[in-house]
TORKOL-4160 file (C-alpha; in steps of 0.2 Angstrom, whole numbers, padded with zeros to 4 digits, m for minus):
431
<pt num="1" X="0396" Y="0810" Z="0400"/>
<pt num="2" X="0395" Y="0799" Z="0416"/>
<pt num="3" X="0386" Y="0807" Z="0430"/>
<pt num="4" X="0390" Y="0800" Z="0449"/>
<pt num="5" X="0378" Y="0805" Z="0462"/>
<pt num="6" X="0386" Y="0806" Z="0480"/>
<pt num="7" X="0380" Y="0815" Z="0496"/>
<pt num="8" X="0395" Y="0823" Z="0499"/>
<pt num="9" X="0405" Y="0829" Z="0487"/>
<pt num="10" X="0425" Y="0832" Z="0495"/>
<pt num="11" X="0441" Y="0831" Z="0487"/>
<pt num="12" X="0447" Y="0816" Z="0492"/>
<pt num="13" X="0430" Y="0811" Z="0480"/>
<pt num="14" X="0433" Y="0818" Z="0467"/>
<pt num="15" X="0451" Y="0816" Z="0466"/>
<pt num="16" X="0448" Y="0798" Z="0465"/>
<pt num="17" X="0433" Y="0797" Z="0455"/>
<pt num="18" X="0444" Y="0809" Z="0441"/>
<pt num="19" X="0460" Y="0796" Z="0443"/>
<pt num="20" X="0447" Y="0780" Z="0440"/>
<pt num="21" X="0437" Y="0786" Z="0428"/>
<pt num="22" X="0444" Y="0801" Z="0417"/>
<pt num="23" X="0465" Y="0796" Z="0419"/>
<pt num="24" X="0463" Y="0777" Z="0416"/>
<pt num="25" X="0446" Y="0774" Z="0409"/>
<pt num="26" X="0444" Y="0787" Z="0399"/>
<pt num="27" X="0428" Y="0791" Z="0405"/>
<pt num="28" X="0420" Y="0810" Z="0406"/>
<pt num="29" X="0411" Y="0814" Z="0422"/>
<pt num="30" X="0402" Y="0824" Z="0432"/>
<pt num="31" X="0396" Y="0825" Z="0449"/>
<pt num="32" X="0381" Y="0829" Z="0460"/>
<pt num="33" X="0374" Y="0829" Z="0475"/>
<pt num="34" X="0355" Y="0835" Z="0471"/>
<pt num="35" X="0342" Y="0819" Z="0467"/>
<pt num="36" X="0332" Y="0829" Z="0454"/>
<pt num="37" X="0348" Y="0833" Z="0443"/>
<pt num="38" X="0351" Y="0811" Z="0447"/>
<pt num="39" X="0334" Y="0807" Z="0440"/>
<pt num="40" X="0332" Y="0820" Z="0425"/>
<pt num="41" X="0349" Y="0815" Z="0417"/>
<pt num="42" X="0345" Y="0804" Z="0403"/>
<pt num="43" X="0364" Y="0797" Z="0400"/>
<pt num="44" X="0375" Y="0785" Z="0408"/>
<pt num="45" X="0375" Y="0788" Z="0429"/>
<pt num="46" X="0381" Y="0780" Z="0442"/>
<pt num="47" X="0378" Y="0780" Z="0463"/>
<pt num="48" X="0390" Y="0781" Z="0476"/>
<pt num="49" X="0384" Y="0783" Z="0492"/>
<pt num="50" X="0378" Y="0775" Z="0507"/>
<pt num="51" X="0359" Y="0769" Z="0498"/>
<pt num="52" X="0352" Y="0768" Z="0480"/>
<pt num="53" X="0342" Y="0781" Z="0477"/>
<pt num="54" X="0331" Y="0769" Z="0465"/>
<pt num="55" X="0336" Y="0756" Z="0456"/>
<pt num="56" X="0350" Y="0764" Z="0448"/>
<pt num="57" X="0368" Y="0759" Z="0446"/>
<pt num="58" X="0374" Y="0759" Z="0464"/>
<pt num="59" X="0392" Y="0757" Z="0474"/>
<pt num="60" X="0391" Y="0755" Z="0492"/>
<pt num="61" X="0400" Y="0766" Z="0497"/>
<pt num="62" X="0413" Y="0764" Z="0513"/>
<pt num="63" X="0417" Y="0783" Z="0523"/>
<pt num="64" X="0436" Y="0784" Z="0518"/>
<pt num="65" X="0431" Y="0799" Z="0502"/>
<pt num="66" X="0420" Y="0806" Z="0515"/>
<pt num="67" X="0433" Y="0810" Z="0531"/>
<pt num="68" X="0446" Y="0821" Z="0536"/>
<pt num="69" X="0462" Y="0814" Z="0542"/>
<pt num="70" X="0473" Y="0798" Z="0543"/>
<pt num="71" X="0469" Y="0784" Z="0557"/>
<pt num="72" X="0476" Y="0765" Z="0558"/>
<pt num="73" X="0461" Y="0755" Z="0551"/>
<pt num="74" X="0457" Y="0737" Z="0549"/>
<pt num="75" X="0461" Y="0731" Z="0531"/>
<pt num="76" X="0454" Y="0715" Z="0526"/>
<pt num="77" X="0459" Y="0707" Z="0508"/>
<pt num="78" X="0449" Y="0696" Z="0500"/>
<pt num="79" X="0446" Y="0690" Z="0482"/>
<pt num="80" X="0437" Y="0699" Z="0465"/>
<pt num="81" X="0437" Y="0690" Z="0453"/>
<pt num="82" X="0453" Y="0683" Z="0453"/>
<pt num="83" X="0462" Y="0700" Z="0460"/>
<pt num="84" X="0465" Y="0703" Z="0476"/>
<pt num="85" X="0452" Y="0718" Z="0484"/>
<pt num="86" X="0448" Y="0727" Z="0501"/>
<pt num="87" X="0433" Y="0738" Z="0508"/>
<pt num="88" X="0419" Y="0727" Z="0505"/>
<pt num="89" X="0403" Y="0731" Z="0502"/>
<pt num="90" X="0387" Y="0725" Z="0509"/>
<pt num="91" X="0368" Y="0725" Z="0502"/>
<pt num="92" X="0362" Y="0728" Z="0485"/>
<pt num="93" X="0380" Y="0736" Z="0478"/>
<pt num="94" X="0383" Y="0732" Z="0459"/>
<pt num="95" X="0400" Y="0727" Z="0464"/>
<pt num="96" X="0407" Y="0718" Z="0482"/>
<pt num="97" X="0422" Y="0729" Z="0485"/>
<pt num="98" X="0422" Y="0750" Z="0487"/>
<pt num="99" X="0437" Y="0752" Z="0474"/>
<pt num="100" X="0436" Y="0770" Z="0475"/>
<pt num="101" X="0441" Y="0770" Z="0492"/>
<pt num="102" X="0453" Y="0758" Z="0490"/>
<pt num="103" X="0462" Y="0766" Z="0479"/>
<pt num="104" X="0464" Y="0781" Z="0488"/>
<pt num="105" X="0472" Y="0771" Z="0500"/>
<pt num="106" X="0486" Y="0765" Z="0488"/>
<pt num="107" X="0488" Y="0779" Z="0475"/>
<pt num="108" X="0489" Y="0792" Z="0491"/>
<pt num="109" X="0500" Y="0780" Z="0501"/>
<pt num="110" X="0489" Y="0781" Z="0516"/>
<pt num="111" X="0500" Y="0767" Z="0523"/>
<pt num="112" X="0515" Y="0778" Z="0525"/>
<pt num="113" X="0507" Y="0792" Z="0535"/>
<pt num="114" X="0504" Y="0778" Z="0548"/>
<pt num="115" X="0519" Y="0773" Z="0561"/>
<pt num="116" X="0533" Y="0760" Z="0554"/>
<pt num="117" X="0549" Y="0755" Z="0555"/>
<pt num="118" X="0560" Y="0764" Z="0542"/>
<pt num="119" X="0576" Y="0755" Z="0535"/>
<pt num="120" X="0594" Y="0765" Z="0536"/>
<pt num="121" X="0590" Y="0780" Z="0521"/>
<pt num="122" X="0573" Y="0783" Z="0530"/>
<pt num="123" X="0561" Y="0773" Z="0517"/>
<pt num="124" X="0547" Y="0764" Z="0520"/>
<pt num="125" X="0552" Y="0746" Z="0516"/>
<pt num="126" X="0540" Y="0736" Z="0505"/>
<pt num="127" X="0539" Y="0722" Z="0519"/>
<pt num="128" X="0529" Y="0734" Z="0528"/>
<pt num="129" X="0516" Y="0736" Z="0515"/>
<pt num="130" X="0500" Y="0729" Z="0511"/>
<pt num="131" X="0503" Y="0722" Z="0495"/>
<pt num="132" X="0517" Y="0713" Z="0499"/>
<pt num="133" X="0510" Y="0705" Z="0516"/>
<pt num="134" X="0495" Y="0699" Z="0504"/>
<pt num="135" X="0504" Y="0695" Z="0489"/>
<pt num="136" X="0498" Y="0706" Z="0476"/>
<pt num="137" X="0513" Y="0718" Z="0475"/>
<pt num="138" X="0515" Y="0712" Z="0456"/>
<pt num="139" X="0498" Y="0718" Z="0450"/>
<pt num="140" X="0494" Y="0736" Z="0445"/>
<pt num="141" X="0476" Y="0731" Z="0457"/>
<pt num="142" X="0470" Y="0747" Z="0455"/>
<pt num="143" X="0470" Y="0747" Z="0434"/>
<pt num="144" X="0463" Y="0731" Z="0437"/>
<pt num="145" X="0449" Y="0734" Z="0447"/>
<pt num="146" X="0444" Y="0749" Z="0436"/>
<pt num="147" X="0442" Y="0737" Z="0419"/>
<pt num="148" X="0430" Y="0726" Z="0430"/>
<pt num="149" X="0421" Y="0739" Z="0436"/>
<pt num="150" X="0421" Y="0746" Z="0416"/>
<pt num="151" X="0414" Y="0727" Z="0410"/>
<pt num="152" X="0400" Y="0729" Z="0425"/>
<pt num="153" X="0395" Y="0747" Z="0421"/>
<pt num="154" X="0395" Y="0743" Z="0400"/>
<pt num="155" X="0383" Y="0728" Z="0404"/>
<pt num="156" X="0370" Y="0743" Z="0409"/>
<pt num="157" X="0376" Y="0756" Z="0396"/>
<pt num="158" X="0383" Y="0746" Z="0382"/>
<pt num="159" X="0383" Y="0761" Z="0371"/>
<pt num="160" X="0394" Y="0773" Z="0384"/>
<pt num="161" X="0407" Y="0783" Z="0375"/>
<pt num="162" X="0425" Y="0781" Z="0383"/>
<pt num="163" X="0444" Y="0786" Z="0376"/>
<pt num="164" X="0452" Y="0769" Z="0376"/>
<pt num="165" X="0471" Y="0773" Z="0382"/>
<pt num="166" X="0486" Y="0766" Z="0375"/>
<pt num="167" X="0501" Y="0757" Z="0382"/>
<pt num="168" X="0515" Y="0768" Z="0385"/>
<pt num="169" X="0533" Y="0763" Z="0388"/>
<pt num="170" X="0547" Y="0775" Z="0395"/>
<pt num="171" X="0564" Y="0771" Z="0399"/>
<pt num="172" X="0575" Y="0778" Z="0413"/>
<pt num="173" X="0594" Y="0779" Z="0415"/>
<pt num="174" X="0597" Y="0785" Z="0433"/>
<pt num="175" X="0614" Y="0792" Z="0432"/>
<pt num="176" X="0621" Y="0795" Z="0451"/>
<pt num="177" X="0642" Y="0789" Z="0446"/>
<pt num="178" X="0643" Y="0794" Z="0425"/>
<pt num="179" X="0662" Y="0790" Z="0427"/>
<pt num="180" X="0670" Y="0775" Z="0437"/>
<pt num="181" X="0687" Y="0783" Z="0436"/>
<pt num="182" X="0688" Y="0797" Z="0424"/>
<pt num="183" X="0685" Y="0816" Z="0429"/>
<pt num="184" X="0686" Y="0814" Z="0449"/>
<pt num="185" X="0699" Y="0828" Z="0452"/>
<pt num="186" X="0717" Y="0821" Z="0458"/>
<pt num="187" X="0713" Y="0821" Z="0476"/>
<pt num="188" X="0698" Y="0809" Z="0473"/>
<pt num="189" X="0707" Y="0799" Z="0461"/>
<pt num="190" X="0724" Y="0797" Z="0470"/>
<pt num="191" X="0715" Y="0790" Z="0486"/>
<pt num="192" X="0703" Y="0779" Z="0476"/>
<pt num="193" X="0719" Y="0772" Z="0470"/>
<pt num="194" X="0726" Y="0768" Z="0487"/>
<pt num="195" X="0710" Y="0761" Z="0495"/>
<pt num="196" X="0709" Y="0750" Z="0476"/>
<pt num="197" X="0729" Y="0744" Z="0481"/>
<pt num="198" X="0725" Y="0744" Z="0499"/>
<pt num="199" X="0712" Y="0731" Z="0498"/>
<pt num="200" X="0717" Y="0721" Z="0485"/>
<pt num="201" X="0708" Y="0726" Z="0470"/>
<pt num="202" X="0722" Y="0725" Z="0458"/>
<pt num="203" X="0708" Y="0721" Z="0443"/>
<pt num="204" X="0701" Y="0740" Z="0448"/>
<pt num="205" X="0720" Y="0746" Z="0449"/>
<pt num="206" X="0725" Y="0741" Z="0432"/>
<pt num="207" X="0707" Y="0747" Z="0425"/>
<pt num="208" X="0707" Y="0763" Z="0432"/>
<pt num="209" X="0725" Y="0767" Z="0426"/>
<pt num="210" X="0721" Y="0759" Z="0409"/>
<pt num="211" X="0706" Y="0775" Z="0410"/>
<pt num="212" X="0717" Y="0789" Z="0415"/>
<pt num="213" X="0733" Y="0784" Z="0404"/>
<pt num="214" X="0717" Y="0783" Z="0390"/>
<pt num="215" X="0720" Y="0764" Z="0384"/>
<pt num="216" X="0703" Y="0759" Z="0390"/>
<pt num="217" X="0686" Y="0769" Z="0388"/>
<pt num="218" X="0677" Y="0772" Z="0408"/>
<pt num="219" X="0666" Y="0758" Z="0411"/>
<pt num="220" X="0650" Y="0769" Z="0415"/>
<pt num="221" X="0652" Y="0779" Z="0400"/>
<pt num="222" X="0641" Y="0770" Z="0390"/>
<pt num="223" X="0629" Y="0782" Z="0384"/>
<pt num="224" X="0633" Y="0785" Z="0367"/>
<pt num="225" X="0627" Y="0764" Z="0365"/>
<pt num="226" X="0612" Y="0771" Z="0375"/>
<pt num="227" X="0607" Y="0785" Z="0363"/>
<pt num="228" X="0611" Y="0771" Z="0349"/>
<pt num="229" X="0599" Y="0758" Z="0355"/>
<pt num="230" X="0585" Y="0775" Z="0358"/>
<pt num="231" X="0589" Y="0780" Z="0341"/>
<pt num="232" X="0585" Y="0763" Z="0334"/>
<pt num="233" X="0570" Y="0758" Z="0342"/>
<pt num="234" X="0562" Y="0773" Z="0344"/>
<pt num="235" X="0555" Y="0775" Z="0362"/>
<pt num="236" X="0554" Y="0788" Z="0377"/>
<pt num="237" X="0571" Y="0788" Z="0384"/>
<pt num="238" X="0575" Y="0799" Z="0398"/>
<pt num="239" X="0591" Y="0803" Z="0409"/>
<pt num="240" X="0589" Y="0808" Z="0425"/>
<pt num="241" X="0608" Y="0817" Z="0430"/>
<pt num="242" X="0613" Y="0821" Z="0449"/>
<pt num="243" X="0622" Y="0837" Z="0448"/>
<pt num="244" X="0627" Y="0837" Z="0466"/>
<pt num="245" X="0643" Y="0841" Z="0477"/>
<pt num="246" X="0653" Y="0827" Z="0485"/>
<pt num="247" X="0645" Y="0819" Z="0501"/>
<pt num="248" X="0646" Y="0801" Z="0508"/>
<pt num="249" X="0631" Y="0796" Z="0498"/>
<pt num="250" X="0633" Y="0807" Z="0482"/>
<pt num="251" X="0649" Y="0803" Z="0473"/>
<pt num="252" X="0648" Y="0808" Z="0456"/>
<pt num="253" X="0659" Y="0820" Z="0446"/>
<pt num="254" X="0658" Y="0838" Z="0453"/>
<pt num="255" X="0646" Y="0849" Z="0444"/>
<pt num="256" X="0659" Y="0860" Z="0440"/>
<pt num="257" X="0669" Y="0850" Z="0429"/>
<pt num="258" X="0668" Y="0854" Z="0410"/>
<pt num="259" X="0669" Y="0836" Z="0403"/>
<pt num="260" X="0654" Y="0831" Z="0414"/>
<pt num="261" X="0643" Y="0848" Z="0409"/>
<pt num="262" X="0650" Y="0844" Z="0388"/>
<pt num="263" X="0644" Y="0823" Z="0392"/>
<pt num="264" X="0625" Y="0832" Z="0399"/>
<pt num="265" X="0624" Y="0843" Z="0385"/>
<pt num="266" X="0626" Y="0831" Z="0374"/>
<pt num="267" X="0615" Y="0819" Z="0382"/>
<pt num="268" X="0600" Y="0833" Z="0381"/>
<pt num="269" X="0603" Y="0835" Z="0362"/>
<pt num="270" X="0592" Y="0816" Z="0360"/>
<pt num="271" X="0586" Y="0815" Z="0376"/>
<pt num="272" X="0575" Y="0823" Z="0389"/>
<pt num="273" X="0586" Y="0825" Z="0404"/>
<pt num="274" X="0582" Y="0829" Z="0422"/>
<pt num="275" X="0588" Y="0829" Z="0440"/>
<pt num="276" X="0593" Y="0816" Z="0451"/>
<pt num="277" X="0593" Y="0824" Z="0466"/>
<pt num="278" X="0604" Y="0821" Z="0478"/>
<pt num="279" X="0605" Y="0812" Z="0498"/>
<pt num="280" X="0608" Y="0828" Z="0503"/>
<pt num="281" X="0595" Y="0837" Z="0498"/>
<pt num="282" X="0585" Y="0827" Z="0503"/>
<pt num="283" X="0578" Y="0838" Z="0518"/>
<pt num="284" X="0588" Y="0855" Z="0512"/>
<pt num="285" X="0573" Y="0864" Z="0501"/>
<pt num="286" X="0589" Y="0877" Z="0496"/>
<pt num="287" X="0598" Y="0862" Z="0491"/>
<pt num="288" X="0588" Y="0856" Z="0481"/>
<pt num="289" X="0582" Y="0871" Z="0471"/>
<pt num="290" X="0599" Y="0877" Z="0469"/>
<pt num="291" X="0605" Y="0859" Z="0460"/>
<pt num="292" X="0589" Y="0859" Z="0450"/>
<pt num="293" X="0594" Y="0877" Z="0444"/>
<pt num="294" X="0612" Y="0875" Z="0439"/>
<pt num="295" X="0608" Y="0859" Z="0430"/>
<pt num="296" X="0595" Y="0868" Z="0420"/>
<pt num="297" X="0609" Y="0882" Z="0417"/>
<pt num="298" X="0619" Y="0867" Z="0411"/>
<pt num="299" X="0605" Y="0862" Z="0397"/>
<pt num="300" X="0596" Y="0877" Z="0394"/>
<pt num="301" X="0579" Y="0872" Z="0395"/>
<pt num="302" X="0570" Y="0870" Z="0411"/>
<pt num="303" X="0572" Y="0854" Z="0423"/>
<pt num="304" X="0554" Y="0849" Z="0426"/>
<pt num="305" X="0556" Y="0830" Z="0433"/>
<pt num="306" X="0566" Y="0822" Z="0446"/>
<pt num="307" X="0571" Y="0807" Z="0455"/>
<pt num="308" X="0576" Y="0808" Z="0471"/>
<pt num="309" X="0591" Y="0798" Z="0479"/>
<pt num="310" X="0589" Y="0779" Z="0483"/>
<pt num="311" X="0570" Y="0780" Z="0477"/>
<pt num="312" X="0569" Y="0790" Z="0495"/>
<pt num="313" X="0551" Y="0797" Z="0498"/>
<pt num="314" X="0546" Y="0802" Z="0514"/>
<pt num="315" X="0527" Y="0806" Z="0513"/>
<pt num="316" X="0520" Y="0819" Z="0512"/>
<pt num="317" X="0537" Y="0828" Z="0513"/>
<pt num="318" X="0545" Y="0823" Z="0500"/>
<pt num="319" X="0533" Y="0828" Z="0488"/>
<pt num="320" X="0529" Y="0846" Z="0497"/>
<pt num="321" X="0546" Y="0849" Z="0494"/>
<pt num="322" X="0546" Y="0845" Z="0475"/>
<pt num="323" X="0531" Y="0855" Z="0474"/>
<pt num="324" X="0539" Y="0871" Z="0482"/>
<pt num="325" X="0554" Y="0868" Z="0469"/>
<pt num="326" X="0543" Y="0868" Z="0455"/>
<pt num="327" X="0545" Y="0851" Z="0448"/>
<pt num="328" X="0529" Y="0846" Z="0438"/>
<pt num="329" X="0534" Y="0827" Z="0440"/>
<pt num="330" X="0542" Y="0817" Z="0450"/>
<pt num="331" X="0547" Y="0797" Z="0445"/>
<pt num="332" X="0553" Y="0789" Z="0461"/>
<pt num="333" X="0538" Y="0781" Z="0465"/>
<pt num="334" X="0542" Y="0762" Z="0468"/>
<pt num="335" X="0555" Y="0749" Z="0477"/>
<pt num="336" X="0574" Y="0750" Z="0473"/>
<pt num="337" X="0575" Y="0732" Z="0478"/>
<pt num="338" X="0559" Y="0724" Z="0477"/>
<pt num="339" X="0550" Y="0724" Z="0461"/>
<pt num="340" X="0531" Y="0729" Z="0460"/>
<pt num="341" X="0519" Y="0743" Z="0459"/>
<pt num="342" X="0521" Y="0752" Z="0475"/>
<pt num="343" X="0505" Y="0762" Z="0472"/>
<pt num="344" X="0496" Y="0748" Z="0464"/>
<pt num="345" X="0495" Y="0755" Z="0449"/>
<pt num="346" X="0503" Y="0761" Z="0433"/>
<pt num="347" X="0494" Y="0776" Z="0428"/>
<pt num="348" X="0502" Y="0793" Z="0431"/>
<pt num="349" X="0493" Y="0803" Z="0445"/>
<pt num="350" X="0492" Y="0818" Z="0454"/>
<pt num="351" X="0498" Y="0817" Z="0474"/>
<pt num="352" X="0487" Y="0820" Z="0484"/>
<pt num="353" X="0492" Y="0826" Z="0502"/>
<pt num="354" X="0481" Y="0818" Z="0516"/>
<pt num="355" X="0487" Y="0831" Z="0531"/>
<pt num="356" X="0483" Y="0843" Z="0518"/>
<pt num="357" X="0467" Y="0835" Z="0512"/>
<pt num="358" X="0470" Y="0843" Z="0494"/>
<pt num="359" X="0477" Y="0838" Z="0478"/>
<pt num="360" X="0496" Y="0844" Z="0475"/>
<pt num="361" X="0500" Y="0850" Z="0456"/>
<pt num="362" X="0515" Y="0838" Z="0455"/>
<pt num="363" X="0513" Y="0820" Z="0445"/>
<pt num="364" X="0519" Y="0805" Z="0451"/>
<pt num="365" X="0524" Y="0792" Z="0438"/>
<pt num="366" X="0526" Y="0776" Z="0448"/>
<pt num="367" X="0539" Y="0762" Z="0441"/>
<pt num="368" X="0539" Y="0745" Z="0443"/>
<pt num="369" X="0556" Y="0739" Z="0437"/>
<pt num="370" X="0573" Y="0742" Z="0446"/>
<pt num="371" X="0589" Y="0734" Z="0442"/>
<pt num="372" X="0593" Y="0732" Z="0459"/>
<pt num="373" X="0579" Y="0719" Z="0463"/>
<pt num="374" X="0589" Y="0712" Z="0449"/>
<pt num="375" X="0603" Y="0708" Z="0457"/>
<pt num="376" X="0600" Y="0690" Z="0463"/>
<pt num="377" X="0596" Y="0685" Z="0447"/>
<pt num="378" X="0607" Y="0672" Z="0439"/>
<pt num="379" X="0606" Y="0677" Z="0419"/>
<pt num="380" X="0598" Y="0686" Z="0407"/>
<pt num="381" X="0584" Y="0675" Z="0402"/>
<pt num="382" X="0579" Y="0675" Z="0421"/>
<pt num="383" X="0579" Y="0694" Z="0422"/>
<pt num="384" X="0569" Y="0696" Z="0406"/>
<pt num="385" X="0556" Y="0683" Z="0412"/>
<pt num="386" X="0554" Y="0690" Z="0428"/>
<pt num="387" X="0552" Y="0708" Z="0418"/>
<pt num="388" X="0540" Y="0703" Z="0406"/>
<pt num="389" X="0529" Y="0695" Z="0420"/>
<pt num="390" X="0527" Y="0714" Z="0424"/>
<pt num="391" X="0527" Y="0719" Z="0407"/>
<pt num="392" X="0511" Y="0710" Z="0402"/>
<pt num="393" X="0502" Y="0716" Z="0417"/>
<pt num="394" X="0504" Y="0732" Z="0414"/>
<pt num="395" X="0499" Y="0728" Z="0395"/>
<pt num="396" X="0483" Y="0721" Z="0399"/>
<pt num="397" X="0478" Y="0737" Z="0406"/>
<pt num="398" X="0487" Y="0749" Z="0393"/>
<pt num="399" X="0497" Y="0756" Z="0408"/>
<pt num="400" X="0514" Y="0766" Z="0408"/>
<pt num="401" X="0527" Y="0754" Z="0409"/>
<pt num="402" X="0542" Y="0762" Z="0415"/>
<pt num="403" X="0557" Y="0752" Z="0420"/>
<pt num="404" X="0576" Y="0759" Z="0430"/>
<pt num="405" X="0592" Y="0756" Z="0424"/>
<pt num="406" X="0607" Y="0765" Z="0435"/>
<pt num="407" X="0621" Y="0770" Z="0426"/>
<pt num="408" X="0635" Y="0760" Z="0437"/>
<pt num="409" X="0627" Y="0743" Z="0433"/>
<pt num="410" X="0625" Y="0747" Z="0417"/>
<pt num="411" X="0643" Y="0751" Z="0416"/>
<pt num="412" X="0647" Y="0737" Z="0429"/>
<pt num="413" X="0656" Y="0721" Z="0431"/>
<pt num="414" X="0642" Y="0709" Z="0434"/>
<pt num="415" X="0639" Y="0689" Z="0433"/>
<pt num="416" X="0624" Y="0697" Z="0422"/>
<pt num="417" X="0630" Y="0710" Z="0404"/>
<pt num="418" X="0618" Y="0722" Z="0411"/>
<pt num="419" X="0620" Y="0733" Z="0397"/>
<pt num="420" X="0616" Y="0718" Z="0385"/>
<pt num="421" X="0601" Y="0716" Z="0398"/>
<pt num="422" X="0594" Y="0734" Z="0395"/>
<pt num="423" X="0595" Y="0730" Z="0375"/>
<pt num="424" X="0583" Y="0718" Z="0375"/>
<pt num="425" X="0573" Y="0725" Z="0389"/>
<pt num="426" X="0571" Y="0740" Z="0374"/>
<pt num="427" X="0570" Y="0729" Z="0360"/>
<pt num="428" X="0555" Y="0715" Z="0370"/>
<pt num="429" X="0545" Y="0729" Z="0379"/>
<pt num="430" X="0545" Y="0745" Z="0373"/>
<pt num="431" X="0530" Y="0744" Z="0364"/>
């Protein structure tokens, strides 16, 4: 048992001390703000404050843990070892950089509480963030910092007894279109065909006839070869259905088709199956509780995880809403187009709402794959070495390494077999 001594215990404190310490180090603490508690315990303990008590294990501590509120500061990155780090420290601090605060200012995404420019679906684009302007979207920092720090501390108690995590893997399918052609209703069909003729697409014409006159299979049902490629290697597989009525950004089959409700089901029977929530309800709390319910009506079990349209996430909002729709976790965390570790870690955690200042009961599981930011790539072996760069970082740190894959490139026709991609994604990385 680790015990930190601060002078102030809030919960931005001990929200990031139980994320560093207990969730990624595997690390029991406790905290306390009374000296003669400090000085009687005879086990591992640590300062984190403004001064050192004696000569004990002490971390300068900077005042971000300590305040209320969210103001633009000054954020200077430097170097650590190798790994890019903010909020220095200054005197005699065991180590040169205030992690704890600095990951509070990642994990909570202090960044997007603060004014910026959003793109066209209301997101905050990654060319706004920190780790991208100082090169170090890449790295899960936050993971790394915490092994450093780990080293330093075991140099003083070399005999300190910590749970050592294990890499994790899980795979998403996000499935916004789960037909091209089949199961649109005539209306939908008829005029898809007319803007295909319209425009020149006869490759699409002849495709999408050869589906509804049954020669040809739909080119986004592909997920009996997804639950053969789970079934073979054995990994966390997980399908995240939008179950939503028609609008201009939410185009898949209505819910209320039986072919689509039989292709769920089915999916459920192998895997675990959640909602992809729609554009729509993206702002419409009803909405979205009323699309999580009918989908759990579909599978008969309850619909505990979502993902919400485009990777929109609009802090604290977002997260508020999910919260009040009694999700228990949420796996939109990350870029759709830029690959990276939007929180700067990958380690499952809590949100925690700054306007609020308290911690929320939802889980965020941040990813740092997307096929999108695929897309320039020009073949497989590119987009496998570009993933494993990820892939090892995560490793090194026995993080969650969770990737995307969206059903319509899957299903797509690409300069790159995407399908063929996402089989050796599976068969390289999941374990």
């Amino acid at each position: 048992m680790l015990l930190i001594y601060t002078h102030k215990i809030t919960s931005r404190f001990s929200y990031t001390m139980r994320q560093v310490f207990t969730r990624i180090l595997g690390i029991d603490i406790i905290f306390t703000t009374k000296v003669e508690d400090f000085i009687k315990h005879t086990g591992p303990k640590i300062t984190y404050s403004k001064h050192p008590l004696q000569n004990e294990f002490f971390v300068r501590s900077s005042d971000l843990l300590f305040i209320h509120g969210i103001s633009d500061m000054e954020i200077n990155v430097e170097n650590w070892e190798g790994t890019p780090c903010f909020f220095r420290t200054s005197g005699p601090s065991a180590i040169p950089y205030d992690i704890f605060s600095a990951s509070f200012y990642l994990m909570t995404r202090y960044e997007e509480y603060l004014p910026y420019l959003k793109d066209t679906h209301g997101r905050f684009p990654p060319s706004e963030s920190l780790a991208l302007k100082h090169n170090f979207l890449r790295l899960p920092v936050i993971d790394i910092w915490a092994y450093q720090f780990l080293a330093k501390l075991k140099e003083r108690f070399p005999d300190m007894i910590l749970k050592e995590r294990k890499f994790q893997f899980t795979s998403i399918v996000d499935v916004t279109s789960s037909h091209c052609y089949a199961h649109r209703g005539p209306i939908r069909s008829i005029a898809g065909l007319l803007l295909d003729i319209g425009t020149f697409k006869f490759k699409r014409v002849l495709e999408r006839t050869s589906v509804w006159l049954n020669i040809k299979k739909d080119p986004y049902n592909n997920f009996a070869k997804l639950i053969e490629i789970q079934k073979q290697y054995q990994f966390k597989n997980m399908f995240f259905f939008q179950f939503a009525e028609y609008s201009t950004y939410d185009k898949n089959v209505s819910p209320e088709n039986n072919n689509f409700k039989y292709l769920i089901k089915s999916v459920a029977d192998y895997s675990i199956v959640s909602l992809a929530a729609s554009y729509s309800s993206f702002r419409n709390i009803e909405l979205l509780k009323e699309e999580k319910r009918r989908l759990a009506n579909v599978i008969n079990r309850p619909v505990n995880y979502s993902r919400m349209r485009y990777n929109r996430v609009d802090i604290p909002y977002t997260y508020r809403n999910l919260v009040e729709a009694e999700f228990t976790d949420d796996y939109t965390m990350g870029y759709t187009h830029e690959m990276g570790f939007r929180a700067g870690t990958c380690t499952p955690y809590y949100f925690y709402d700054i306007a609020m200042e308290e911690q929320q009961s939802i889980i965020i599981h941040p990813f740092a794959i997307h096929d999108y930011a695929l897309l320039h790539v020009d073949s497989e072996d590119e987009a496998l070495e570009k993933i494993g760069v990820y892939y090892d970082e995560v490793k090194k740190v026995n993080g969650h390494f969770v990737t995307i894959f969206s059903n319509e490139l899957l299903g797509g026709d690409q300069a790159i077999n995407w399908l063929s991609l996402y089989s050796k994604v599976i068969q390289n990385y999941h374990g």
